[in-house]
N, C-alpha and C positions, 0 to 999 in steps of 0.2 A: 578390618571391617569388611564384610563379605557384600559384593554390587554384582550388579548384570551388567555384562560387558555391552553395549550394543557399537556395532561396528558404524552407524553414518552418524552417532553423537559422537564418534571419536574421528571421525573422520573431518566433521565439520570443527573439532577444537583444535586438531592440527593445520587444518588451512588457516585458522585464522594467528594461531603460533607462526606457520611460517609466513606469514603475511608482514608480520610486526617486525619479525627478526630479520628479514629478508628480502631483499631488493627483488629477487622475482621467484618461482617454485625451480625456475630452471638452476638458479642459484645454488638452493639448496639442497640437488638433486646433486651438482658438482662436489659442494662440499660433505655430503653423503660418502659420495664414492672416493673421496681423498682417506676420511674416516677408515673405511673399507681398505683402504689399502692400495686403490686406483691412483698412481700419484699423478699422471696427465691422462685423465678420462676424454674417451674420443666420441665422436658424434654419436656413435651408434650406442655405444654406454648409457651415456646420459638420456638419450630417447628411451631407453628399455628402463631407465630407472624411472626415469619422468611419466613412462604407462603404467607403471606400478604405482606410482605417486597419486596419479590418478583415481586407481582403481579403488585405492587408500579412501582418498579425501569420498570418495562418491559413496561408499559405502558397502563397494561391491566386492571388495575383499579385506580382511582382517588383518591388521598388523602382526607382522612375525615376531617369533620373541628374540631374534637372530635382529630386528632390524630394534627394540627398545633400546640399546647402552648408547647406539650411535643417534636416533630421533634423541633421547634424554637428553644426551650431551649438548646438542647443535640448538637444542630449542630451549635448554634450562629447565626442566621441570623433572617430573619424579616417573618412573615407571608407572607409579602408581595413580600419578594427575594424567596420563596419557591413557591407560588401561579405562578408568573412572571418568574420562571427559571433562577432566577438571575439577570433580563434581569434589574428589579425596585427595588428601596428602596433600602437609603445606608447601608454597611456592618457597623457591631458594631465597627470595628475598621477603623478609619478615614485614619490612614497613608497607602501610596500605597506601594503592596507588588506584588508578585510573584500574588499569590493566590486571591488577591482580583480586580486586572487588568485584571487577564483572565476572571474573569466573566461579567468584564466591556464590555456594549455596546456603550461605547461612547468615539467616537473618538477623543475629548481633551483631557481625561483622558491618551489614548493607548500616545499620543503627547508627556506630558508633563511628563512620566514615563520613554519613550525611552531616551528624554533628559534633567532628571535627571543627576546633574553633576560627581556622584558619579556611575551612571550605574548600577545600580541594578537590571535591565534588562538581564545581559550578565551570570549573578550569580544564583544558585539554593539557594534555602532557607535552612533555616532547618531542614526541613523535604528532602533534595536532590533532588528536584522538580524544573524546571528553569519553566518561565513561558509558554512556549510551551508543558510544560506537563499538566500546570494545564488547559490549551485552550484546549487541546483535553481531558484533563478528564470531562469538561464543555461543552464536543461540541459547542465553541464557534467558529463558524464559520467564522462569519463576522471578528473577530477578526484575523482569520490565513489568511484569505484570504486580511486583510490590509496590513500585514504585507507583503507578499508575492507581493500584485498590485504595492505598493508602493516600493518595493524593498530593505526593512530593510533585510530580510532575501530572500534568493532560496536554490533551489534541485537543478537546472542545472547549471553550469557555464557557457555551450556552449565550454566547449574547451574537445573534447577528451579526452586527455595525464590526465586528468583531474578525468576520471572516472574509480574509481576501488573500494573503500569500499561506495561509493555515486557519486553522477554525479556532483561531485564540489561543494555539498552545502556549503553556507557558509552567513555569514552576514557582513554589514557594520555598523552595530554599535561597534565603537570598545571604548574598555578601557582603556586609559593612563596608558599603562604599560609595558614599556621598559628597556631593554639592554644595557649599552653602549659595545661593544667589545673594543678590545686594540687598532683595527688603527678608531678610531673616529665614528666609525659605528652603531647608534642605531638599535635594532631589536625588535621585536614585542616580549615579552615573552609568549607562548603557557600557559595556565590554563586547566590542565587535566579535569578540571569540569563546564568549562565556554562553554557559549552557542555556539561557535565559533567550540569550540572542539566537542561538542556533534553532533552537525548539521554536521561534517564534518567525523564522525563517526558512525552515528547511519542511517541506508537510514530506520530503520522503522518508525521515523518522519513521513518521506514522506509517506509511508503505510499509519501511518493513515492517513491522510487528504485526501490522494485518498479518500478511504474511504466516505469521507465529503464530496467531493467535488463529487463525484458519487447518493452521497443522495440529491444532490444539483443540478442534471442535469447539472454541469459547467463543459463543455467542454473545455473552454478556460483553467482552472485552470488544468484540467486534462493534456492536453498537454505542459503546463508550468512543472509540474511534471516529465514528459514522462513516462507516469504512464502504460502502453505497457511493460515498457523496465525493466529488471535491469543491473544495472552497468556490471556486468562481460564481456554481450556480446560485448564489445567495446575493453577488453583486452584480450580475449578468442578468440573468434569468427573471428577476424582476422588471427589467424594462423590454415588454415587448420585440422595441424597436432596435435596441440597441448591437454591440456587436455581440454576435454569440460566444460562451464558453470555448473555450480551447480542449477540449480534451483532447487532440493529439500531444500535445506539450507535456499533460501531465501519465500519460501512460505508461504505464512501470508491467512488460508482459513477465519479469520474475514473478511479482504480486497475483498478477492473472493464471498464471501455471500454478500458482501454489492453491487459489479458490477452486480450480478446476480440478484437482488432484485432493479436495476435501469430501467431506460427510455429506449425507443426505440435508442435514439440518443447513449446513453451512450456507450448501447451492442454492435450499429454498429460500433463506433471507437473501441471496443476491438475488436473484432470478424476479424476486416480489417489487413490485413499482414502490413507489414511495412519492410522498408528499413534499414541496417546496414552497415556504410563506411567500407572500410578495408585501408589497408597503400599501399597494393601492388597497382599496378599502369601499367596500359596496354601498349602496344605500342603507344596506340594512344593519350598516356597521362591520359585517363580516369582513378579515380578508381574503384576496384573489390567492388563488392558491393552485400551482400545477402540478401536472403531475408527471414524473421520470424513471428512469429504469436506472439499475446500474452504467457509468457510461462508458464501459467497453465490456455490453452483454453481446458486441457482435464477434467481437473477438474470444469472450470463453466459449459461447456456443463452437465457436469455429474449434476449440481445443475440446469439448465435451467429443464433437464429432471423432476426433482424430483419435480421443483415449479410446473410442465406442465406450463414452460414461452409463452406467445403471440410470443413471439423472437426465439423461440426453432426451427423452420424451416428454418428461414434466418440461423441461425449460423449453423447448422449445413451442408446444402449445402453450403456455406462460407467456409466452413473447408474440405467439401467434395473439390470442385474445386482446396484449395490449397493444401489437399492434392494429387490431381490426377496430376497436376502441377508439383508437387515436384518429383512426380515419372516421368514422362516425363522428364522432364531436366537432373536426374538423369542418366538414362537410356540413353538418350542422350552424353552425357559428358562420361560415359564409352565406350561406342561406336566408340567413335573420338578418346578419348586416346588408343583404341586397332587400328584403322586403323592407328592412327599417328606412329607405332610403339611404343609408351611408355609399352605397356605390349604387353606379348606374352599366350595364349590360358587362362588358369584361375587365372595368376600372377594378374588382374584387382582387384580381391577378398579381397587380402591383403590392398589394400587401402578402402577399404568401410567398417565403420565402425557404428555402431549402438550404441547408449545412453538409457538404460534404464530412465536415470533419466534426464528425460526434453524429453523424447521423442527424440531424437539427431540424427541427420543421415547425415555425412561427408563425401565426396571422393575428391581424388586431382588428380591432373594431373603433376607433376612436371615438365614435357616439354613444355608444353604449358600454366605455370603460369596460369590452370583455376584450377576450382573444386565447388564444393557445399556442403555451412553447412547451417542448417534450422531446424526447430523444425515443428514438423508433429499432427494431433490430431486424438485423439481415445474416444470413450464413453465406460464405465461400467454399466452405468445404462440403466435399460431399460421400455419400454412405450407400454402401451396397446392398443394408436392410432396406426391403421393400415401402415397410412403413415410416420409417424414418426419411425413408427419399422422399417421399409424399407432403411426408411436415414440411421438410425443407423447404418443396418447391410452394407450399400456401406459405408459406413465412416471409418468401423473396417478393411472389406477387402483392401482399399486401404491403410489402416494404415499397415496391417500385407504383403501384396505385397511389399511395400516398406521395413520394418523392414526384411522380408524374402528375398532379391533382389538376393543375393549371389549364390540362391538356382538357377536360373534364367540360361540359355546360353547366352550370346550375340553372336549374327553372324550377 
């Protein structure tokens, strides 16, 4: 069967070969050169193989056909699953596993695995790997994104009350395996290490496949994700007062180098604010409802800089407007609450509060059930285009206006 060779999807299916097989790449750089004929490889050996190994996996050099008998040998697979990225030619071992599905491109296989009647699917292997690990150690794409069109598995539930260590992910493959309680009642029994649990505990799943799905210009998948958002601002972010969102904890800069290294289309859905509900609820019925950026649009700016991105000028007047935005309304909203009577001369102060971490900038009104939380963007890096320096420095000042507001009179 006649493919295109591309040298960083074979690059990317051998790391993840030697990942599985192999305590570390330095490993199997030794056992390489044993192979070869090296019977006690010395420091310098191993280093010039291991840059090679390197250059392999990155995708910045092609596999020799001088290096296929002994990769074959050491990893188990066929010249031809090596050549093909896994994509051709069957695995040495016939039975379907974890491991040898995710590098499946073919959709009776992914079928006839999920409804296996034993479910092998729900379970990690041996090695503690479910088959969602080994799809993104495989960047098997097509693979996550079956899963996910077809609705074996999600990241979002769509409910709210839903989102707090994930946005409800979960799956409907489930495993006959039940509870009875005492009044007649079966229950689902939880498996701390089944996929169910993992997906409904880990949101860096989701991370990667953003990821994929950004190197893949799929927009649709992206907002199937809600790949903008993380969980907290939906149990946070609702209350004014409370503690703010964490994003330093949930920031993944692979995920962020991958958005920044995307399409036009991709940057303009990050870079656009986006809406967040809240519970509280107006007079007029409506709910309060904020508004936020991506929340480490200060970090891909900083990587947009550093590529010199085509996209580097939309995002950052994008970020400029919403920052100047943010300061108006702000400004705003303290204003009304000193004429409404809720503060008196600089009692306003104590309610405005500032987040290093996320960028964070809240004030409330408790009279008039308003207020504003939002995340604000700043660059560190800087650029020897004239114009572009100029964005910069109005993107810092309205960043540091806002975070400095306090400093401000209102009258």
């Amino acid at each position: 069967m006649a493919y295109k060779i591309y040298n960083q999807e074979i690059g990317a299916y051998i790391s993840g070969l030697i990942e599985r097989k192999f305590p570390s790449a330095r490993q199997f750089c030794i056992e390489y050169l044993k192979k070869d004929g090296i019977t006690e490889p010395t420091r310098e050996d191993i280093q010039n193989m291991a840059n090679r190994l390197s250059q392999i996996i990155k995708g910045a050099k092609a596999i020799r056909i001088y290096d296929l008998p002994i990769f074959s040998e050491l990893l188990l697979v066929s010249f031809e699953q090596i050549l093909s990225a896994g994509k051709y030619g069957a695995p040495k071992n016939n039975r379907m596993t974890n491991y040898t599905v995710a590098q499946s491109h073919n959709e009776s296989e992914w079928i006839a695995y999920i409804d296996e009647k034993d479910k092998p699917i729900l379970n990690p292997d041996e090695y503690g790997k479910t088959v969602l690990d080994y799809a993104i150690m495989f960047g098997n794409y097509d693979f996550l994104k079956f899963l996910v069109n077809k609705n074996y598995i999600w990241f979002d539930s769509r409910k709210d009350k839903d989102y707090i260590m994930t946005f409800g992910a979960g799956t409907n493959i489930q495993r006959i395996k039940f509870e009875e309680r005492d009044n007649g009642v079966f229950i689902r029994q939880p498996d701390m290490n089944d996929l169910q649990y993992k997906l409904a505990t880990e949101d860096q799943l989701r991370m990667y496949i953003i990821s994929f799905a950004a190197d893949h210009n799929d927009l649709d998948m992206l907002k199937k994700l809600r790949a903008r958002e993380i969980p907290e601002l939906y149990y946070k972010a609702h209350y004014l007062s409370c503690t703010c969102p964490d994003f330093n904890v949930h920031y993944d800069k692979n995920m962020v180098s991958h958005i920044a290294k995307s399409s036009d289309k991709v940057l303009n859905y990050f870079t656009e604010p986006f809406e967040i509900r809240d519970n509280i609820r107006y007079k007029n019925g409506s709910n309060r409802k904020h508004i936020f950026v991506f929340p480490y649009i200060s970090q891909l700016l900083d990587m947009l800089i550093e590529n010199n991105s085509p996209f580097l000028e939309t995002a950052l007047k994008k970020s400029i407007a919403h920052n100047e935005s943010t300061r108006e309304k702000l400004t705003f909203l303290i204003k009304e609450s000193i004429n409404n009577g809720c503060y008196y001369g600089d009692s306003w102060k104590r309610e405005v509060d500032f987040h290093e971490n996320g960028n964070v900038v809240n004030f409330r009104d408790p009279l008039a059930v308003t207020g504003i939380i939002t995340n604000i963007a700043r660059a560190t890096k800087e650029s020897s285009d004239s114009q572009i320096k100029e964005l910069i420095k109005k993107l810092n000042d309205s960043y540091n206006a806002i975070k400095n507001i306090t400093e401000e009179e209102m009258v």
